[in-house]
N, C-alpha and C positions, 0 to 999 in steps of 0.2 A: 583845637585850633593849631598848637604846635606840631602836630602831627600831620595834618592838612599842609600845612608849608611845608614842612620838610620835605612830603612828597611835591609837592610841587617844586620844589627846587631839585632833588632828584629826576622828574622828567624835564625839567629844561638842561639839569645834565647832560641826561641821556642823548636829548636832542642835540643839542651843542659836538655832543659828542661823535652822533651819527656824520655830523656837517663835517666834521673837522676828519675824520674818517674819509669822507668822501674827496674833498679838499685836495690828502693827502694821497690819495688815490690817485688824482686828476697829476699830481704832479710827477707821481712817480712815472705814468703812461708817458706824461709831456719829456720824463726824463727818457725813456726807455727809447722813443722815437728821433729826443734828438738828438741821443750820442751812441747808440747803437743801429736801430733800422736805416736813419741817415746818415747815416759819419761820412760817409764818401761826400754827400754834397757840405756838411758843415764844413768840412774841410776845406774843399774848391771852394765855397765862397764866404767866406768865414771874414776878409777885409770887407765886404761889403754889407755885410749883416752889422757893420759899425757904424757906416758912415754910407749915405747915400750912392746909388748905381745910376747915374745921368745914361740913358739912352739918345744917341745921336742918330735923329731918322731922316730919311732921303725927302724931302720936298712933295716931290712930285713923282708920278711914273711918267718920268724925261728921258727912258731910253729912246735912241733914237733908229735903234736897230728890230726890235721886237717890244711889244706895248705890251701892258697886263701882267708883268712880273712882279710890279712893287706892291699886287693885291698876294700874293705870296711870301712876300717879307712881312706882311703886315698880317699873316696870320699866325705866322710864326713868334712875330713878337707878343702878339694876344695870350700865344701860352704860354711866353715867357714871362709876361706881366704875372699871369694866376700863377703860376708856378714861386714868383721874388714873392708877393704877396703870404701863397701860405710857409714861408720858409722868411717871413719875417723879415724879405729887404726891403727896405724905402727906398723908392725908383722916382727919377726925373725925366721928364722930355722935353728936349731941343730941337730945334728943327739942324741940320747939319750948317745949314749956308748962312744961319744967321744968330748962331752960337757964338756969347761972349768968348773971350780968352780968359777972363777968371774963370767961369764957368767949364773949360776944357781944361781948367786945373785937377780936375777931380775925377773918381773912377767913374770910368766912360764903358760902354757895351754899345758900338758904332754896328749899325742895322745897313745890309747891304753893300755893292762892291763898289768899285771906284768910278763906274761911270754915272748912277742917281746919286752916289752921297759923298763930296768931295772933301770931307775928313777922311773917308777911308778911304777916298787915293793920297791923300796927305801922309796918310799912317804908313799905307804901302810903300809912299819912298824912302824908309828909313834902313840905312845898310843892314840893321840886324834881318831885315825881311830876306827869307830864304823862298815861299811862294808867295807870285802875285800873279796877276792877269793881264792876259793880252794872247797873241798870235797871230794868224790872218784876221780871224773875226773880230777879236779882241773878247771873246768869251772863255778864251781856254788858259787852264792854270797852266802858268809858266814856271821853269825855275827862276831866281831872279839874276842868278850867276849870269848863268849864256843864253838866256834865252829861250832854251831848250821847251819843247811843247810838251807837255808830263798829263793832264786830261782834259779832255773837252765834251762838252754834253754829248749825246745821242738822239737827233733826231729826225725821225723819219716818217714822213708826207705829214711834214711842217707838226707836228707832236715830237714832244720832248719824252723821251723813252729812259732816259738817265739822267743824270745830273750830278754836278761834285761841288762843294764847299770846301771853305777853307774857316778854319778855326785858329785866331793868334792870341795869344792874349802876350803880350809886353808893356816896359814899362812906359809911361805916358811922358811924352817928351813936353811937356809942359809943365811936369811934376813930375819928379822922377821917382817920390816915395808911394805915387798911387800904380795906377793901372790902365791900359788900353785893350777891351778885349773886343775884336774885329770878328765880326760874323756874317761870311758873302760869301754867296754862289758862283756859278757861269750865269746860271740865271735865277729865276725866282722859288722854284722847288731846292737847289743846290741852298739858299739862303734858309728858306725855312725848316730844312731836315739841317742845318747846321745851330741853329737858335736852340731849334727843340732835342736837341743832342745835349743840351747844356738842362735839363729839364728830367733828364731819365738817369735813373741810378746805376742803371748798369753800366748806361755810356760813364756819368762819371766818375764812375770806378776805374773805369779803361785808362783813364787821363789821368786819375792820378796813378795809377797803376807806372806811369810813367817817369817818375820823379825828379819831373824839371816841372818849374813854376811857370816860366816863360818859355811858350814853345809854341809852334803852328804843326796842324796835323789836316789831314782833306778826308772829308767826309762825302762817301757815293750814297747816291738814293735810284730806285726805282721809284717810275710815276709812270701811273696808271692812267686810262683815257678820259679820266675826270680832272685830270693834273691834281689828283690826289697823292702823298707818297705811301707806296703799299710796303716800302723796306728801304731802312736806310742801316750804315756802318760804318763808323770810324776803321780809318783805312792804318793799323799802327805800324805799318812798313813803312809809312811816310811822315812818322811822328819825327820832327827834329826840334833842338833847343835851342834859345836864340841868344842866351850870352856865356 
């Protein structure tokens, strides 16, 4: 009988042992992924893996120049959602126009440009802002100095053949210890090859490559006749810092 137990405590050992084995296994991979294959993105979003990422999204597609872009922001943010998710941030959504002010106390990731989402013309007029938008059409990155026209989409027999975003992230003037990170096109491709630029490791490796925390940079894309984008790239001749 004593010997009958013994083994049996022996293979729940064993067993115990195999778990704990695997366990430690699972942690080590958990480790290896999130401070080496990742490091570029724990780093860039590393305040937010703390405390909640509130997305501010545009209403409606209320442009009043060209319809069907805000279905391009919104796919953009789709892989920005799965992307926070498996990188473990807890994300919020607001609508822009009927967003508390407690609520814009906290880190914000504001979806599209100043004409559907009027937080991020809010954000745009903030002197540290070096690009924003306007021109004849009001679709092209401006400087914010002189006004100067610096890019505007491409396109041709009414197809969008190019497109540019701008990428800011500064501090949130409702809380100056979080964040405000602005992600808008000229139009709806320029917005979503700017979201999902924040999603890909080599882009954030580029950014931080760059070593300023607050800064806007313009990101070009090609799109294809499905208003797919087939190439996009952070453009870092126009990376500047904002304080």
């Amino acid at each position: 009988m004593k010997n009958n137990v013994l083994q049996g405590v022996e293979r729940i050992l064993f067993t115990v042992s195999e778990f704990e084995a695997y366990e430690i296994s699972k942690k080590i991979y958990h480790y290896i992924c999130e401070y080496f294959i990742d490091k570029d993105i724990r780093v860039f979003f590393k305040k937010y893996r703390k405390e909640n990422l509130l997305f501010l999204i545009p209403p409606e597609d209320i442009d009043p120049k060209r319809s069907g872009t805000t279905n391009k922001d919104f796919q953009g943010l789709l892989t920005f959602q799965s992307f926070c998710h498996k990188y473990k941030i807890d994300t919020e959504k607001a609508m822009a126009n009927y967003v508390s002010e407690t609520d814009c106390e906290k880190n914000i990731l504001s979806l599209a440009g100043p004409i559907p989402n009027e937080k991020s013309r809010f954000f745009f007029e903030f002197d540290e802002i070096k690009y924003c938008f306007g021109g004849e059409r009001g679709y092209s990155i401006i400087s914010k100095n002189d006004n100067e026209e610096l890019y505007t989409s491409e396109i041709i027999n009414d197809e969008i053949k190019v497109d540019y975003g701008i990428i800011t992230r500064m501090k949130n003037p409702y809380c100056k210890e979080n964040d405000v990170i602005i992600v808008a096109g000229c139009l709806g491709p320029g917005t979503q090859a700017a979201i999902e630029s924040l999603t890909k490791i080599n882009k954030v490796k580029v950014l931080n490559e760059q070593k300023e925390y607050y800064f806007q940079v313009i990101v070009k894309c090609k799109v294809d006749s499905s208003l797919r984008i087939s190439e996009s790239e952070i453009m870092t001749d126009t990376f500047t810092k904002l304080y």
